[in-house]
Each structure stands twice: as structure tokens, then as C-alpha cells.
NUZATOR-289010 format. One line per field, with one value per residue: residue in three letters; residue number from 1; x, y, z of N, C-alpha, C, O, CB in turn. Coordinates in pm, 1 decimal, always signed. Atoms other than C-alpha are relative to their C-alpha. Glycine has a CB too. Layout:
N
res <- c(ALA / ...)
n <- c(NUM / ...)
nu <- c(X / ...)
nv <- c(Y / ...)
nw <- c(Z / ...)
cau <- c(X / ...)
cav <- c(Y / ...)
caw <- c(Z / ...)
cu <- c(X / ...)
cv <- c(Y / ...)
cw <- c(Z / ...)
ou <- c(X / ...)
ov <- c(Y / ...)
ow <- c(Z / ...)
cbu <- c(X / ...)
cbv <- c(Y / ...)
cbw <- c(Z / ...)
***
This chain:
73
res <- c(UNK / UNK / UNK / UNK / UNK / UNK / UNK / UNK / UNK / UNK / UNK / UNK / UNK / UNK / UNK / UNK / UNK / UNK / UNK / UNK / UNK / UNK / UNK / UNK / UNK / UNK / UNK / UNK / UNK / UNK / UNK / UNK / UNK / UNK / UNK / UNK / UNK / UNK / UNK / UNK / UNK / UNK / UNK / UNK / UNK / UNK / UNK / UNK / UNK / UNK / UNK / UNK / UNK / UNK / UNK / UNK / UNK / UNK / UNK / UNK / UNK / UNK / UNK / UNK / UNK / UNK / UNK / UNK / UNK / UNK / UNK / UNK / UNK)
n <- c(1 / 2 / 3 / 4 / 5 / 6 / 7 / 8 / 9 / 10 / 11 / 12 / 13 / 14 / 15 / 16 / 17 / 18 / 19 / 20 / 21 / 22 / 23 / 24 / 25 / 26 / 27 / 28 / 29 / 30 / 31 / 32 / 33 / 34 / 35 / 36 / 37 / 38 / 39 / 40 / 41 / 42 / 43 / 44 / 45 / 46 / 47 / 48 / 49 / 50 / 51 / 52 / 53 / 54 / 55 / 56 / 57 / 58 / 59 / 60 / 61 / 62 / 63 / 64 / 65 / 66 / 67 / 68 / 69 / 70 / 71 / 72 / 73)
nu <- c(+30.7 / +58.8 / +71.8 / +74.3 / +83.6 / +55.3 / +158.4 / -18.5 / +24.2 / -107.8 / -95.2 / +46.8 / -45.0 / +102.7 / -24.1 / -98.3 / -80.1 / -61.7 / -84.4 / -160.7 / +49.4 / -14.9 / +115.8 / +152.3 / +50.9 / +126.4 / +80.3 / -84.9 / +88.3 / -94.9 / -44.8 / +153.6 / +87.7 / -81.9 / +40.8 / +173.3 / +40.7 / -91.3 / +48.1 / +106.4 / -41.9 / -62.6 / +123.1 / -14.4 / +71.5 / -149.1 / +44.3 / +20.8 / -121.6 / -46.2 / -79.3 / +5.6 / -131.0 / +5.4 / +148.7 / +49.7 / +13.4 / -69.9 / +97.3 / -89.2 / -3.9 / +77.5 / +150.9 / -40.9 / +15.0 / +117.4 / +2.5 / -47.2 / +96.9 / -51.1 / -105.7 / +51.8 / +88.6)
nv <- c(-132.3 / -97.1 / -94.0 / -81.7 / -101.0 / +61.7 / +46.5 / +156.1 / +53.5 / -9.8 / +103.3 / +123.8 / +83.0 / +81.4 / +105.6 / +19.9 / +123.4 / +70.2 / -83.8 / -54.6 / -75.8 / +58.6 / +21.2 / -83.1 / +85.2 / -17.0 / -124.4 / +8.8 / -153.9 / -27.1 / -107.0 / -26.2 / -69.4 / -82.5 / -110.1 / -21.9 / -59.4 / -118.7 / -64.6 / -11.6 / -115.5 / -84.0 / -57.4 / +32.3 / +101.2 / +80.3 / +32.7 / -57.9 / -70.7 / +77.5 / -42.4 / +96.6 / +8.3 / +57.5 / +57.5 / +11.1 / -111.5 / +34.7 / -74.9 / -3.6 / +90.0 / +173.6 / +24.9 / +96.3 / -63.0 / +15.5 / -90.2 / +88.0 / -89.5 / +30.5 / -67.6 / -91.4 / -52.4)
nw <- c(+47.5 / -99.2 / +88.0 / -96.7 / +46.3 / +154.5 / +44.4 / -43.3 / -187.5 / +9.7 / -70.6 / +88.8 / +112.3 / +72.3 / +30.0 / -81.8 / +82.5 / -57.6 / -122.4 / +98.5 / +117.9 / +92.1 / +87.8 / -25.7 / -93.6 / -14.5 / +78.6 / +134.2 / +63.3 / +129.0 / +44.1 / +109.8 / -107.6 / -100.6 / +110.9 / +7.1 / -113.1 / +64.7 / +29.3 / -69.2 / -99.7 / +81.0 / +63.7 / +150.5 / +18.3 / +48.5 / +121.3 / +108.9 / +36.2 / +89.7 / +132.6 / +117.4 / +67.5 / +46.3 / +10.0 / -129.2 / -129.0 / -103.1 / -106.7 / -55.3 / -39.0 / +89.0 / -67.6 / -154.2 / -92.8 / -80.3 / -100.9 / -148.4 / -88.9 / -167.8 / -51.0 / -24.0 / -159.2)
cau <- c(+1850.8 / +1750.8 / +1451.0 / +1311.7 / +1047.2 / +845.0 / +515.0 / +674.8 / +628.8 / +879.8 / +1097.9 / +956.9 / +1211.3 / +1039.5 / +1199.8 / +1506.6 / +1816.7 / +1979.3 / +2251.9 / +2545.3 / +2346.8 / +2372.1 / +2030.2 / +1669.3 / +1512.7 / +1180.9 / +976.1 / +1189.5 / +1140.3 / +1309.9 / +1447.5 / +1090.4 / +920.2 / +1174.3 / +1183.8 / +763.3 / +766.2 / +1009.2 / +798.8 / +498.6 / +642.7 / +756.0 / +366.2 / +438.0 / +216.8 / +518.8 / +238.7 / +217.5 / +579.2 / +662.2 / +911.3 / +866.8 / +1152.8 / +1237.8 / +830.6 / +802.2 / +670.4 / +922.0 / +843.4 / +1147.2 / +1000.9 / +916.4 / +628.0 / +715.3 / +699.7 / +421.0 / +424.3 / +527.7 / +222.0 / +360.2 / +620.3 / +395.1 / +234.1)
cav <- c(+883.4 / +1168.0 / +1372.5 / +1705.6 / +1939.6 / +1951.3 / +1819.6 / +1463.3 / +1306.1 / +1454.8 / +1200.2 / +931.7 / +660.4 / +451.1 / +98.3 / -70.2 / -256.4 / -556.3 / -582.3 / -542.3 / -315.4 / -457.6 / -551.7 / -384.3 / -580.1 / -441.2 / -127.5 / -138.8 / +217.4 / +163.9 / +440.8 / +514.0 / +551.2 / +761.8 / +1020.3 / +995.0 / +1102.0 / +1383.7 / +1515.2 / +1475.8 / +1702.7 / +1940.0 / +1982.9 / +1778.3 / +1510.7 / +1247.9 / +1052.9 / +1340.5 / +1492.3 / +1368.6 / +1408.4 / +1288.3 / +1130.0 / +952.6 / +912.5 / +793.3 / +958.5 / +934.0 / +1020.6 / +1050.2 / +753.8 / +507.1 / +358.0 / +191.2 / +496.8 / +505.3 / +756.0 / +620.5 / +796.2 / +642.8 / +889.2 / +1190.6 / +1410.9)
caw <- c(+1375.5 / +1612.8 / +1500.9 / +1713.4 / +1710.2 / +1374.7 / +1499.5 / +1688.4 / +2040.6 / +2228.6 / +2452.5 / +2206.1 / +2105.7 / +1859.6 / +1785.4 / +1922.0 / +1794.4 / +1934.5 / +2245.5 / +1974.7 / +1755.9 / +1454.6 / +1370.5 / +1405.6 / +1709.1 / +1676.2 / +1463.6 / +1178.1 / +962.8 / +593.6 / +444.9 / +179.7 / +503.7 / +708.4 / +391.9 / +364.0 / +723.0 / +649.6 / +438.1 / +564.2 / +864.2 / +587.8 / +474.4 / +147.8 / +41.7 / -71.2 / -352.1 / -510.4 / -507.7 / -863.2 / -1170.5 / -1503.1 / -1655.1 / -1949.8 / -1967.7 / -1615.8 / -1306.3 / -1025.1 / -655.5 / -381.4 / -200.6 / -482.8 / -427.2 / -67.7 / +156.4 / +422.7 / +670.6 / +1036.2 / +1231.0 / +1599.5 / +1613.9 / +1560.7 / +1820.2)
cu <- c(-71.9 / -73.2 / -48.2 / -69.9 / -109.6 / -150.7 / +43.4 / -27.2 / +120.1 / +15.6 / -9.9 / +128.7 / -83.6 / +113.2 / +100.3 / +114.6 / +27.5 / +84.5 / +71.6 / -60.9 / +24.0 / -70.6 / -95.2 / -53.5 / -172.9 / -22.2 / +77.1 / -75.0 / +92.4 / +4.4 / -62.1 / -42.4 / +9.3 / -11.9 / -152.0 / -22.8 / +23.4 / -107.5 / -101.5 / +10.8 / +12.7 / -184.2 / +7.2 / -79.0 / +131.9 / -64.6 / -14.7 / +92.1 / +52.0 / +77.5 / -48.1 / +148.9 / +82.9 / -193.7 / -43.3 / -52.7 / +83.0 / -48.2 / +181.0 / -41.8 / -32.6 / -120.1 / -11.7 / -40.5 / -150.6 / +61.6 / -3.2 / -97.2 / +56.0 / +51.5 / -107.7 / -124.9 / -145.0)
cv <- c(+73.7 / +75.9 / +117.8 / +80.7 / -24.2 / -64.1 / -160.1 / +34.3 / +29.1 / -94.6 / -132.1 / -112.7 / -167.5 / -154.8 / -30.8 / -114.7 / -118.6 / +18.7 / +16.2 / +76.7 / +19.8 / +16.8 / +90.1 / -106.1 / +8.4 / +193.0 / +30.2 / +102.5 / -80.5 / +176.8 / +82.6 / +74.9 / +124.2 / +180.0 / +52.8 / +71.6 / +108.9 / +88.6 / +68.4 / +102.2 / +127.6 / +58.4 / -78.8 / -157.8 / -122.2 / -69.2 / +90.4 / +111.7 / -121.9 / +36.0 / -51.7 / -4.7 / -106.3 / -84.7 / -64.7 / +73.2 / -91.5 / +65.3 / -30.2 / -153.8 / -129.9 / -15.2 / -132.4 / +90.4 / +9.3 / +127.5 / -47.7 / +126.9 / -51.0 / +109.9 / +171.7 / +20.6 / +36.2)
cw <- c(+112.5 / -57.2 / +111.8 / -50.9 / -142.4 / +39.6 / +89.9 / +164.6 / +64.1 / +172.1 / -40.8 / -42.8 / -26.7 / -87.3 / +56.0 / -114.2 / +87.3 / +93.4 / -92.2 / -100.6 / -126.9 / -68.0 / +116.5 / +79.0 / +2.7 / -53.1 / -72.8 / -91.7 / -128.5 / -28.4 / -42.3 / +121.2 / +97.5 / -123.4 / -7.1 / +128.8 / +12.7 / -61.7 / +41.8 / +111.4 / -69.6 / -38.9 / -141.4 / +0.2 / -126.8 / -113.6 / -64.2 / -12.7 / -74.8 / -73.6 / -85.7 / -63.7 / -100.0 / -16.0 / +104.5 / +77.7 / +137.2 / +127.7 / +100.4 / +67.2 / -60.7 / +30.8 / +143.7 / +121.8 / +89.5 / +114.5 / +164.1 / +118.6 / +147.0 / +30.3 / -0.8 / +72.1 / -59.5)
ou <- c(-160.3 / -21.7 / -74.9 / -53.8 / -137.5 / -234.1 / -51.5 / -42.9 / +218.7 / -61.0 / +46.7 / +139.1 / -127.1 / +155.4 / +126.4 / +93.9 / -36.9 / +99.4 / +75.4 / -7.1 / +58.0 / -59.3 / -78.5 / -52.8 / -248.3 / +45.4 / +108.8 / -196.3 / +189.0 / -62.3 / -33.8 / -43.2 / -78.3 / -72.3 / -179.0 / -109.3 / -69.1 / -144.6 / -116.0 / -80.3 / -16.7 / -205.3 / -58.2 / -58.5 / +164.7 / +13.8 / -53.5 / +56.6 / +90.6 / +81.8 / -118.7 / +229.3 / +149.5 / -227.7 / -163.1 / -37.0 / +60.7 / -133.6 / +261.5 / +46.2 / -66.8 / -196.4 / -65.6 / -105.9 / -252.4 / +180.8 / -113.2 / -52.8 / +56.7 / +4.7 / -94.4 / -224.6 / -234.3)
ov <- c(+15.4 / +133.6 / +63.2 / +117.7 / -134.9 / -88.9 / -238.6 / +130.3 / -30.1 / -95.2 / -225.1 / -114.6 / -260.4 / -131.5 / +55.8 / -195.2 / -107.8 / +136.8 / +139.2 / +59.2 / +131.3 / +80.3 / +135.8 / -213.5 / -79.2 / +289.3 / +145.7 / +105.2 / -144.8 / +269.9 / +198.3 / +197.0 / +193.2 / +285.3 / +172.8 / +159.2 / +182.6 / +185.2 / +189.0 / +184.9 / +224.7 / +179.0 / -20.6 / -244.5 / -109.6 / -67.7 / +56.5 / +219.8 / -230.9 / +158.0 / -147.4 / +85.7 / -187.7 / -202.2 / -92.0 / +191.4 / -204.6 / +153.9 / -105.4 / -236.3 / -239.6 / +62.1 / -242.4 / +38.1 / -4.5 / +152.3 / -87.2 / +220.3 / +51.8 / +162.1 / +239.6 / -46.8 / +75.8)
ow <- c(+175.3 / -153.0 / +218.8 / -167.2 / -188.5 / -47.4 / +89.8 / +240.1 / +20.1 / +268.5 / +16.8 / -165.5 / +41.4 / -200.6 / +139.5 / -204.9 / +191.7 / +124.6 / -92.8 / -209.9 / -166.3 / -172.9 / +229.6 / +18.9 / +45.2 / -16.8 / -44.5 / -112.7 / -87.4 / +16.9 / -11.5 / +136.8 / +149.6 / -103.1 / -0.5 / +126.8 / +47.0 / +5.0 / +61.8 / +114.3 / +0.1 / -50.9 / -228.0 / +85.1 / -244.8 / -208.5 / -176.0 / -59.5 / -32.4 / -58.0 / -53.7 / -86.3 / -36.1 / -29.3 / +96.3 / +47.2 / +180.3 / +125.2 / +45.4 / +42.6 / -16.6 / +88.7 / +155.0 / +211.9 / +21.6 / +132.3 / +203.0 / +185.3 / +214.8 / +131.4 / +101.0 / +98.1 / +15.4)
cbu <- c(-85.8 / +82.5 / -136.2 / +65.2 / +102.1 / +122.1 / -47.6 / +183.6 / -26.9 / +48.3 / -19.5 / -68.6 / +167.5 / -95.6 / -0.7 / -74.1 / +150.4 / +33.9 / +65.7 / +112.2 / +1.5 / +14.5 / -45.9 / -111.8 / +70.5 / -38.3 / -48.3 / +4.0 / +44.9 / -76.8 / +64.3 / -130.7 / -16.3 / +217.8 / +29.5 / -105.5 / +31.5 / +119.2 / +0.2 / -32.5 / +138.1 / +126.7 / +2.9 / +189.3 / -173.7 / +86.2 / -93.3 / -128.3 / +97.5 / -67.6 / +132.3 / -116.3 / +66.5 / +119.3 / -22.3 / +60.3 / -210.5 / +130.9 / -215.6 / +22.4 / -41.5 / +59.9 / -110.7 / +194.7 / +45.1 / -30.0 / -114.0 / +250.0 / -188.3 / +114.1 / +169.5 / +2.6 / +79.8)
cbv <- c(-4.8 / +76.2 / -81.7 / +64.3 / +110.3 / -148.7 / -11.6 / -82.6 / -186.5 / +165.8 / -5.8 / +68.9 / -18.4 / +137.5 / -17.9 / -69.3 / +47.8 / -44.7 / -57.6 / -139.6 / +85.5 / -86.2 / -188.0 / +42.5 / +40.7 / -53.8 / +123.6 / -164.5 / +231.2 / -92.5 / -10.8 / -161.2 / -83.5 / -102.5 / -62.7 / -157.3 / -43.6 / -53.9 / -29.2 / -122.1 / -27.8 / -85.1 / +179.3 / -2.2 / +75.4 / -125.1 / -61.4 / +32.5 / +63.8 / -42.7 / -24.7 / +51.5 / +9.0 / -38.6 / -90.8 / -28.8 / +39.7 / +26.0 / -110.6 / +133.6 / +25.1 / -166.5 / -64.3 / -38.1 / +104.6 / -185.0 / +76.6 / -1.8 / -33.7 / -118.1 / -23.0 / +36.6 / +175.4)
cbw <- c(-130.1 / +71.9 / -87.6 / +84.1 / -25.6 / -75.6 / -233.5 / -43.3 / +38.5 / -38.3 / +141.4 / -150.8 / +35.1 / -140.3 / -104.6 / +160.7 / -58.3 / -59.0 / +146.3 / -92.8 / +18.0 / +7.1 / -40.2 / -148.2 / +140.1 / +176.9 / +64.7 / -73.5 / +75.0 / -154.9 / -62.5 / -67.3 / +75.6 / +32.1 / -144.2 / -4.2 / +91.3 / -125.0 / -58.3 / +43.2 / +71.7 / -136.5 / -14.0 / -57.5 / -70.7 / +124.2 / -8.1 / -10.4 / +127.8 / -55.9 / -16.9 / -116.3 / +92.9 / +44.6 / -103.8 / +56.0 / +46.0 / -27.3 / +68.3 / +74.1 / +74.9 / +47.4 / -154.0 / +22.9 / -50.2 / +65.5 / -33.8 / +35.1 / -28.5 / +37.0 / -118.8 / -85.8 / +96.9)
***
């Protein structure tokens, strides 16, 4: 994924795959986290962008997302 502008380190790449790029070799983002960061750039606090639904409270990142501070400036 390529990200620019927005508040990041710019010429930053942040983790690496393997030689056949396959697998994640090192700084492995999931998906929760990659979204949480997203936001977070956006100005949006991601624990407390919620729905209710069927009597739940839902959030875009579940409850997994963390915010990947390395990458920002």
C-alpha cells in the first residue's frame, strides 16, 4: 500500500516482505490497524467511531485496531 501526504514521514517505507513476496518479513500492519491509522489521519478518533446494531456497538476497526505511530511525521 502506498500512502502520501496527510501528516506521514515522507520517503518512509515501513516493513518489508520476503524475496518472493509472499509473506510479511518484518512490521506486519493488519488491516484493524491500517484503517485506525486512516482515520486517525482523517482527525477521527476510531474507539469512538461507533454504530449500534442489533443492540451492539460496532466500530470500523473492531476492537483490534491500534494506530501504527512509526509511519507518522
Amino acid at each position: 500500500m502506498v500512502m502520501a501526504g496527510a501528516g506521514l514521514k515522507g520517503g518512509y517505507a515501513y516493513g518489508a516482505s520476503d524475496e518472493l513476496g509472499f509473506s510479511v518479513a518484518r512490521d506486519k500492519v493488519h488491516v484493524h490497524d491500517f484503517q485506525a491509522t486512516i482515520l486517525h489521519l482523517l482527525g477521527f478518533d476510531h474507539e469512538k467511531l461507533t454504530y449500534r446494531f442489533q443492540g451492539r456497538d460496532f466500530r470500523l476497526t473492531d476492537v483490534h485496531g491500534h494506530v501504527v505511530k512509526d509511519i507518522i511525521a
